[in-house]
Structures are given as C-alpha cells and as structure tokens.
N, C-alpha and C positions, 0 to 999 in steps of 0.2 A: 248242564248247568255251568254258567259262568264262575268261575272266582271272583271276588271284588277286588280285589287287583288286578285281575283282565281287565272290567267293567269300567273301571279309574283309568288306565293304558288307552282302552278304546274311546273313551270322551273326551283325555286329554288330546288324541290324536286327529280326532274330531275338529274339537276347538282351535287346532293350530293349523290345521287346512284352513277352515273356514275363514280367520282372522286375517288370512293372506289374502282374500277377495273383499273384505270390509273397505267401506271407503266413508269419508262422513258426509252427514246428511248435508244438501245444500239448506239457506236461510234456518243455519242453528242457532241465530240471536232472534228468535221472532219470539220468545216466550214473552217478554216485557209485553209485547203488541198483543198478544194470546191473553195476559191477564187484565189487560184495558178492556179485554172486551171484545175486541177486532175478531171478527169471524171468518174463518180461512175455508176455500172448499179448494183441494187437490193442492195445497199449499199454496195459495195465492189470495191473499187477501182480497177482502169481498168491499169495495169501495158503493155507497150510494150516489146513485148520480145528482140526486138533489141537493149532497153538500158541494160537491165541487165544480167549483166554476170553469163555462162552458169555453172555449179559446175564442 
C-alpha cells in the first residue's frame, strides 16, 4: 500500500511531465460561433451550400 504522500509525489510528478507536452487547442475562439448555433464536425464548421453564394 501506498502512503498518501507517495500517492500526492506520484500525481504531482505525473502532471508536470505531462504539462511539458500540452500545447493549446487550435480555433480556441469558436465558442461565440458554437453557441449561435454553428455545427462543427472534426472542428470545422459545417457551412450550408445553399446560404452561400456560388463564385
């Protein structure tokens, strides 16, 4: 059995490996467009071709 001081040691050690390979998400401003309603599949907004006009 562990101590909870190991347990605490071992998570914090954990966490400060892992934080070394974190990187942030790319389009971290899309919530505004996520609560309009815009429906994203594989983070890429899903556009209707019938609103926008054809070139």
């Amino acid at each position: 059995a562990l101590s909870q001081r190991t347990v605490k040691l071992m998570v914090f050690t954990l966490i400060r490996a892992a934080s070394k390979t974190w990187r942030r998400l790319n389009g971290a401003n899309q919530l505004p467009r996520l609560i309009e309603g815009v429906k994203f599949t594989d983070g890429v907004a899903n556009t209707d071709p019938a609103k926008t006009n054809a070139a």
